[in-house]
C-alpha positions in Angstrom: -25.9 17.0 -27.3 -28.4 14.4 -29.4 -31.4 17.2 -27.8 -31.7 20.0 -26.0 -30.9 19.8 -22.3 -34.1 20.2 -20.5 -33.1 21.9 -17.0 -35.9 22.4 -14.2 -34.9 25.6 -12.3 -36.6 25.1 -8.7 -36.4 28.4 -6.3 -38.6 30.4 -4.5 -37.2 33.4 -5.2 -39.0 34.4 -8.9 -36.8 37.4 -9.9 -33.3 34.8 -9.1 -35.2 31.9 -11.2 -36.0 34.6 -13.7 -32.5 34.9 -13.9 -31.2 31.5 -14.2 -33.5 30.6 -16.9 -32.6 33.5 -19.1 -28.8 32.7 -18.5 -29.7 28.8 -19.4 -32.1 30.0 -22.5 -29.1 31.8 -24.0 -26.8 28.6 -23.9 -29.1 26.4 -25.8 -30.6 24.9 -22.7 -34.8 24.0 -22.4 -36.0 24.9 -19.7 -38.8 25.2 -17.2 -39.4 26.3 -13.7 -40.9 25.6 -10.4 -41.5 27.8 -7.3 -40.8 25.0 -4.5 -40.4 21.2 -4.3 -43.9 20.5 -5.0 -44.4 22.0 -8.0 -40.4 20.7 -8.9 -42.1 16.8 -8.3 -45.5 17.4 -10.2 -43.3 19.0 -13.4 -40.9 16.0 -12.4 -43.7 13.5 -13.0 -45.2 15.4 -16.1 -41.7 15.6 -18.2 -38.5 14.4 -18.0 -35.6 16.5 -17.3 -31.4 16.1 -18.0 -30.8 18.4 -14.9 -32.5 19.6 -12.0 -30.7 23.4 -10.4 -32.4 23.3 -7.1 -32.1 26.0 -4.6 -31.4 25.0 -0.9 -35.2 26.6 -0.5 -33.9 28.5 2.8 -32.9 25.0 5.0 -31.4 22.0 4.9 -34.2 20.2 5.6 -36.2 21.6 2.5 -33.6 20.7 0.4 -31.8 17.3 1.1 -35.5 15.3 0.9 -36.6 17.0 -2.4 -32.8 15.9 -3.7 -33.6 11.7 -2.0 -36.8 12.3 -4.0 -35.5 13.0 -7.4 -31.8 10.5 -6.8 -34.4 8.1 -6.5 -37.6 8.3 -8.6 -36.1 9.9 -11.6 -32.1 8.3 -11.2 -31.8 9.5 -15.0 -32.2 13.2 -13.7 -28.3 15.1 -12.0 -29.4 16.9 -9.4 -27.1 20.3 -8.9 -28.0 22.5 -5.7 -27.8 26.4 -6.1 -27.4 28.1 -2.5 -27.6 31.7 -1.8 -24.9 31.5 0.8 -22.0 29.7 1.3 -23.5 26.9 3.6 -21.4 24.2 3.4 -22.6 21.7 5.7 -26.4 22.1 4.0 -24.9 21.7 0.6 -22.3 18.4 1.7 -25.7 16.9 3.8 -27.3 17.3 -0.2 -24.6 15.7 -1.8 -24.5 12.7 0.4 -28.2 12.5 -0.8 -27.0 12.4 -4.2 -26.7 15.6 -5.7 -24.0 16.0 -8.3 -22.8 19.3 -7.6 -23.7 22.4 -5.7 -23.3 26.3 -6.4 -23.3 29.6 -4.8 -25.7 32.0 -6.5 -22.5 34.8 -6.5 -20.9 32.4 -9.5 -20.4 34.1 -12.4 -23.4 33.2 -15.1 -20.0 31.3 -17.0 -19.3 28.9 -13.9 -22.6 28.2 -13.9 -23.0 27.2 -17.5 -20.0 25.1 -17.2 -20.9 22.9 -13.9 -24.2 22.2 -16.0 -22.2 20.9 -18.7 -20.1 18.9 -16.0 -22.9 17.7 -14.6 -24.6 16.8 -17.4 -21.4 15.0 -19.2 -21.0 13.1 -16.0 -24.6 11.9 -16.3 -24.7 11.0 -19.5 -21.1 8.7 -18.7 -23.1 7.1 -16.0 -26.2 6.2 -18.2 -24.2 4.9 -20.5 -21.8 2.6 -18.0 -25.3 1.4 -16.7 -26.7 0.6 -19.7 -23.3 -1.8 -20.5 -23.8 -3.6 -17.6 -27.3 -4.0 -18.0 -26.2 -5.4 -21.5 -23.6 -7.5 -20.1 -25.6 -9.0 -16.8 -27.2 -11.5 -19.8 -24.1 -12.4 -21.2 -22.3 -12.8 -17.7 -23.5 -16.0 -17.0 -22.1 -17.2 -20.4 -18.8 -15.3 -19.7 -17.2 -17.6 -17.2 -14.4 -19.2 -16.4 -14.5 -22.9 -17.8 -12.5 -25.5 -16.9 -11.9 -29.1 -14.5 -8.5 -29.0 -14.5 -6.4 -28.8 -11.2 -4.8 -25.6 -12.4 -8.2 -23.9 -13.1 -9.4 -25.3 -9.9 -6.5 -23.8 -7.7 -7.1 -19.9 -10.1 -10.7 -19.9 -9.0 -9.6 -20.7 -5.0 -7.2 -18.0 -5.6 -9.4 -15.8 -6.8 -12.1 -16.4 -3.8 -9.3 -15.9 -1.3 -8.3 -12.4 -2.6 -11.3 -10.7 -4.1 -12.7 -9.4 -0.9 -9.3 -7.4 -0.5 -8.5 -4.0 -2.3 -5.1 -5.1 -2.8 -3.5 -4.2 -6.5 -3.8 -7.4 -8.5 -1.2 -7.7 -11.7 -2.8 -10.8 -13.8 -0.1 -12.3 -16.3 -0.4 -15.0 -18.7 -0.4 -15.4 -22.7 -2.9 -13.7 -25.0 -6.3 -15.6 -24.9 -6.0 -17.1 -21.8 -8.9 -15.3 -20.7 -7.3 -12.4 -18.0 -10.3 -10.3 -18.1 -12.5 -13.0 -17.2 -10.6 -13.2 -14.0 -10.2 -9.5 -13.6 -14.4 -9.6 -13.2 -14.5 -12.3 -11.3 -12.1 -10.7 -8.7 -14.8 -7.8 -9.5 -17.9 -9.7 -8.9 -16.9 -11.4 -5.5 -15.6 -8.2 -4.1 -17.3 -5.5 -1.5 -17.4 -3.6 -4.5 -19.7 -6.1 -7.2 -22.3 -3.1 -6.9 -19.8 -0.7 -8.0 -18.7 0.4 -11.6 -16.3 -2.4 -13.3 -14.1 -0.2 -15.2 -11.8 -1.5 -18.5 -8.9 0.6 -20.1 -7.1 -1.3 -23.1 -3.9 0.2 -22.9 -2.6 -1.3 -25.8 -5.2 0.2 -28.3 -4.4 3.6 -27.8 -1.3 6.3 -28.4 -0.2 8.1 -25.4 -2.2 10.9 -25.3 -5.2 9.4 -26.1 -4.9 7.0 -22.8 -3.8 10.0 -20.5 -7.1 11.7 -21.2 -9.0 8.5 -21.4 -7.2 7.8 -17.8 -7.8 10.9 -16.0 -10.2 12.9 -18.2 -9.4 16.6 -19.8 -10.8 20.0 -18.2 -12.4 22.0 -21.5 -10.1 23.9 -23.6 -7.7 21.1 -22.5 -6.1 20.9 -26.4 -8.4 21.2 -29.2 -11.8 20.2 -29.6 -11.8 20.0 -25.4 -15.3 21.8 -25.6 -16.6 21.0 -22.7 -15.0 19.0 -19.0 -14.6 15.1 -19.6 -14.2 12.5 -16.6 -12.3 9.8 -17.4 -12.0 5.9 -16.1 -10.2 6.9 -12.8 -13.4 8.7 -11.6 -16.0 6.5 -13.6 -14.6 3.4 -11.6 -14.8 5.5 -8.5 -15.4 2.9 -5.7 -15.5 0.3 -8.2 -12.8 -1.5 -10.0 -10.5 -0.2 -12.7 -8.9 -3.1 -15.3 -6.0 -1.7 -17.1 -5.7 -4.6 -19.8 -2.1 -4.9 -21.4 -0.5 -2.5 -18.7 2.7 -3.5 -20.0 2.3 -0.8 -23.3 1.5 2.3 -21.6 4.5 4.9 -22.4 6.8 6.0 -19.5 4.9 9.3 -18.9 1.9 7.4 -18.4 3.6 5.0 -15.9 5.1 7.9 -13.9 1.3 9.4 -13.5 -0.2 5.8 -12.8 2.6 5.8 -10.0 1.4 8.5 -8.3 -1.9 7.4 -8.0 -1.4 4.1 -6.8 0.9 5.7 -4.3 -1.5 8.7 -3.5 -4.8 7.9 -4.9 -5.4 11.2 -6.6 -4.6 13.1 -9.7 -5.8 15.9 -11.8 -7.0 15.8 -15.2 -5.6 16.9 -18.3 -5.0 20.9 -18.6 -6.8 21.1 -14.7 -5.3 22.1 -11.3 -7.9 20.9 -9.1 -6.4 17.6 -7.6 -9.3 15.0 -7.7 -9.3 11.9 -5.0 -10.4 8.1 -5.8 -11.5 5.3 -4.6 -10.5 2.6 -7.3 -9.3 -0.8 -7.0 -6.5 -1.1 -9.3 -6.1 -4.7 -11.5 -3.8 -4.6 -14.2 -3.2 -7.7 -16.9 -0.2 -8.2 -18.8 1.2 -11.2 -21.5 4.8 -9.4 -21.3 7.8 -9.6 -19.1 7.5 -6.3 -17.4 11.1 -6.6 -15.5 12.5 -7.4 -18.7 13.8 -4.7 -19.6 14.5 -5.0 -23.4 11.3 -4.4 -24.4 9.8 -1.4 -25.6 8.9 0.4 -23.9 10.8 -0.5 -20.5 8.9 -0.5 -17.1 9.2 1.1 -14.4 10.5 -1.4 -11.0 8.7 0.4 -8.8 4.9 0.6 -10.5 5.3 -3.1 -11.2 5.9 -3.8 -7.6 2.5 -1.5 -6.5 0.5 -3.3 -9.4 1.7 -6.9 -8.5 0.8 -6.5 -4.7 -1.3 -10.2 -5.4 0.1 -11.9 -8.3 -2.2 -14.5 -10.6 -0.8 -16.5 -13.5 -3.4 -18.0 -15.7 -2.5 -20.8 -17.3 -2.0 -21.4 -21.1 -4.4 -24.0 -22.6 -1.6 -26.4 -23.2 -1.0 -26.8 -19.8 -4.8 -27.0 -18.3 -5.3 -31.5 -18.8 -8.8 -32.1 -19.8 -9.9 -28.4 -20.4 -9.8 -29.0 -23.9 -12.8 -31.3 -24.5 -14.6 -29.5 -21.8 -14.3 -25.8 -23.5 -15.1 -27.6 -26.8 -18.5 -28.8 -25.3 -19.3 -25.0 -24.0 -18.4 -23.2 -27.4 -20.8 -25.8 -29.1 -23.5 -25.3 -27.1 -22.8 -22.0 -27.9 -22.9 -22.0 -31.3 -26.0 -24.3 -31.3 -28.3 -21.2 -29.6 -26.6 -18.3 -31.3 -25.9 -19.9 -34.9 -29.3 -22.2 -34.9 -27.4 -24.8 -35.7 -27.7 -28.8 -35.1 -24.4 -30.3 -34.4 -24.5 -32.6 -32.2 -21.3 -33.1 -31.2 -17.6 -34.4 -32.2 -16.2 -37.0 -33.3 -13.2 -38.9 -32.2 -10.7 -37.6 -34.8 -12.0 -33.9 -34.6 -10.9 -34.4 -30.4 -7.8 -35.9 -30.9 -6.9 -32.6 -33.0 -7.9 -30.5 -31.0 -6.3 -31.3 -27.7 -3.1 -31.9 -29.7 -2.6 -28.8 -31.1 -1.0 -26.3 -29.3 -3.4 -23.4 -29.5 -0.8 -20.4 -29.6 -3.9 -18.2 -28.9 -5.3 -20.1 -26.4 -8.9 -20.4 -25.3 -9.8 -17.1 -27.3 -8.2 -19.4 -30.1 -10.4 -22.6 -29.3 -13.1 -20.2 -29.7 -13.3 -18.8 -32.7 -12.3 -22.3 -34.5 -15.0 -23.6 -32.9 -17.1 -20.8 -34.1 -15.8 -20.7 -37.4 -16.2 -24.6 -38.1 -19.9 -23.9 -36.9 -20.6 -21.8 -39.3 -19.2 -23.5 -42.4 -20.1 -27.1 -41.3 -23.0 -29.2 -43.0 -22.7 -32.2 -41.1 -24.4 -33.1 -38.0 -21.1 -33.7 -36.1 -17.7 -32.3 -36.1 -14.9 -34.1 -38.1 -11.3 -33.3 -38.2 -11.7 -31.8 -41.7 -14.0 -29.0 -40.1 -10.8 -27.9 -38.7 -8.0 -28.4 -41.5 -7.6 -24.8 -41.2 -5.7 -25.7 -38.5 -3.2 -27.1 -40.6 -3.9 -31.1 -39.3 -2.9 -32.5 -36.6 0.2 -30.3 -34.6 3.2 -32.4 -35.0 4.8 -33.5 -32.0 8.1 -31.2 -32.5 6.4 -28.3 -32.4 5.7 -28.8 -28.5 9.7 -27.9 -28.6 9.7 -24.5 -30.0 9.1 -21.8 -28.0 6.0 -20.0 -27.4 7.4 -17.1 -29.4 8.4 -19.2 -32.3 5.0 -20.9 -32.1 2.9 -17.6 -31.7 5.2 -16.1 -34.7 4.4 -19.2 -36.9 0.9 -18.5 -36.0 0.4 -14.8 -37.4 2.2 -15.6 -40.4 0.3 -18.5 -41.1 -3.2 -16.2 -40.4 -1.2 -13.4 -42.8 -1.2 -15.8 -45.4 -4.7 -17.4 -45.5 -5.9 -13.8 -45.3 -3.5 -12.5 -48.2 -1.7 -10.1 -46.2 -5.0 -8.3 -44.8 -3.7 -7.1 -41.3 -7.2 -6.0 -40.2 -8.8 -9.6 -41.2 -5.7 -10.9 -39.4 -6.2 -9.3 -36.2 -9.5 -10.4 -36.4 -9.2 -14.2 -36.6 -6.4 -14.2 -34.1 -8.8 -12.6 -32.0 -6.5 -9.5 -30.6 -6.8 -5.8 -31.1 -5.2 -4.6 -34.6 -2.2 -2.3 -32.9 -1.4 -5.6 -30.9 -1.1 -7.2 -34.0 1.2 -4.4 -35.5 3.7 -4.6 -32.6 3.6 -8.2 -32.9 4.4 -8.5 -36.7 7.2 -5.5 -35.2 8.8 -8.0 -32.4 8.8 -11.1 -34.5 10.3 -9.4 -37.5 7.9 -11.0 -39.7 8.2 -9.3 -43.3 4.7 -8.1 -45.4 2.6 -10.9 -47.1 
């Protein structure tokens, strides 16, 4: 922890709060006390706590409006109850309120230590998914999908017509393409827009590195597992969970997703309690995944649960009149983030631009629009702002494939940037593993 946990200990009972804090005190925690719900809300307003342990205070009705109070003036504060008996329906009538946990006061001193650090792990998850979003609500407006074309304007009636549903969504299409910007708008114009939109990018970690990033570990998990760790499945709890480049998660992993899909629970790594979710699944994909030479294979029946809804986003190439109209929205772009006074492009510079091929799509269009910002001194583009684009495309590379083209591409990229496979990834705009499998599948040798 950055600080001490500061816990507020609220019972009536002095010689059982006594107790509590001296159990607390010896695990490193800060902490303070209050003999009833008054004196909880006045050291509430004086100080801020990480956790308030509140004691049901001998009814329901004494403890489920002291636990709306705190959900709701001091959100930043987990609430976990601490009943003397077993009442369930008390302690369930709290937790609807908001708490995060509750406890019998017969738990060992250990359980109670390490519901805190639950609690506490989980709030700290929370802050920090709120404080992303918060981050991204200013950049959402400028993260959205752009385009006039017919095939961008049938995607976005797709994407109205399905959103409201909580059917599995598989999203293919080619790198760049911009699949996680219709992953959050399927997000956004859902039931669930006020719930947690979740992203896992299965391509940028190693197999067990997803599972517990997937479904969280339980402490002493494997080593270093010092404390209980949710992962995305319960984060995205009623939200929506993005698994981005589903098609490189290993078979184990597949068989696991599987059984969620199929039963909407799972436990977490090195635990036996089996935990229920609420998640919309969407996954995205650039691969084949019935194709079943590549590496690794996948499984028929997950694909078939994932691509309930299918959505193909279309490749740049194929989206007439896009181009200019992306080129505009990146400029205006660069013009408030860079300070810079273009004014706009010439002819020439166009013509280039919507004849070349763009392997990596509008990610692609991007960052050479970005790039030629930045290194431009006129006040207008010209086709030599983009020569790194190696002129205008010829006309027989609209013949190749999208393979040969894409492989062309990275080699091209590995040899402006001298071999440098981080600087590489970079400019292509994908994550660095990607890369690595990519130099892998297109056999292309070290610069």
């Amino acid at each position: 922890m950055a600080h001490r946990a500061r816990v507020l200990i609220v019972d009536e009972d002095e010689f059982e709060r006594r107790a509590v804090h001296e159990l607390l005190a010896q695990h490193g925690y800060e902490v303070a006390e209050a003999d009833g719900p008054q004196a909880a809300l006045a050291a509430l307003q004086e100080q801020a706590f990480d956790i308030a342990l509140c004691d049901m205070c001998g009814t329901e009705a004494d403890g489920a409006p002291l636990v709306e109070r705190i959900v709701n003036e001091w959100p930043d504060t987990a609430v976990v109850m601490l009943t003397r008996h077993s009442t369930v329906d008390a302690a369930d009538a709290t937790i609807e309120k908001g708490a995060s946990d509750y406890l019998t006061k017969s738990c060992p001193g250990g359980m109670i230590v390490h519901r805190i650090d639950q609690a506490l792990s989980m709030r700290e998850l929370v802050r920090q998914n709120r404080t992303l979003q918060e981050q991204m609500m200013g950049l959402r407006r400028d993260r959205r999908i752009i385009g006039e074309s017919p095939q961008i304007q049938e995607l976005l009636a797709l994407i109205d017509r399905v959103a409201p549903t909580n059917a599995s969504i598989l999203i293919t299409g080619e790198s760049g393409t911009g699949k996680e910007l219709v992953a959050q708008a399927l997000h956004e114009r859902s039931h669930r827009a006020d719930e947690p939109f979740i992203k896992v990018s299965c391509a940028a970690l190693p197999e067990d590195l997803l599972e517990v990033e997937l479904f969280g570990h339980e402490r002493g998990a494997f080593t270093d597992a010092y404390e209980a760790r949710p992962g995305r499945f319960e984060l995205a709890n009623r939200g929506t969970l993005l698994l981005d480049e589903v098609g490189d998660i290993s078979p184990k992993i597949q068989v696991k997703l599987l059984r969620v899909l199929q039963e909407r629970e799972f436990e977490r790594v090195g635990g036996r309690e089996t935990i229920q979710c609420d998640v919309r699944i969407i996954a995205s994909t650039n691969r084949d995944l019935l194709n079943q030479n590549e590496d690794p294979p996948f499984r028929e029946e997950l694909y078939y649960r994932l691509n309930v809804i299918p959505i193909h986003v279309p490749p740049l190439r194929e989206r007439t009149g896009d181009t200019q109209v992306l080129v505009e929205h990146f400029l205006q772009r660069a013009r408030r983030e860079l300070g810079k006074s273009i004014d706009g492009v010439e002819p020439g510079a166009l013509h280039l631009l919507e004849r070349y091929p763009w392997p990596g799509n509008v990610r692609e269009l991007e960052n050479a629009i970005e790039r030629a910002a930045v290194l431009s001194t006129g006040a207008t583009f010209t086709a030599s702002d983009f020569a790194f684009l190696r002129g205008q495309a010829p006309a027989t590379d609209r013949l190749k494939t999208l393979k040969d083209v894409e492989a062309e591409h990275i080699r091209d990229v590995l040899r402006i940037t001298k071999g440098n496979r981080n600087e590489a990834a970079e400019v292509l705009g994908i994550h660095r593993d990607t890369l690595y499998r990519k130099i892998r599948r297109y056999g292309i040798a070290a610069e």
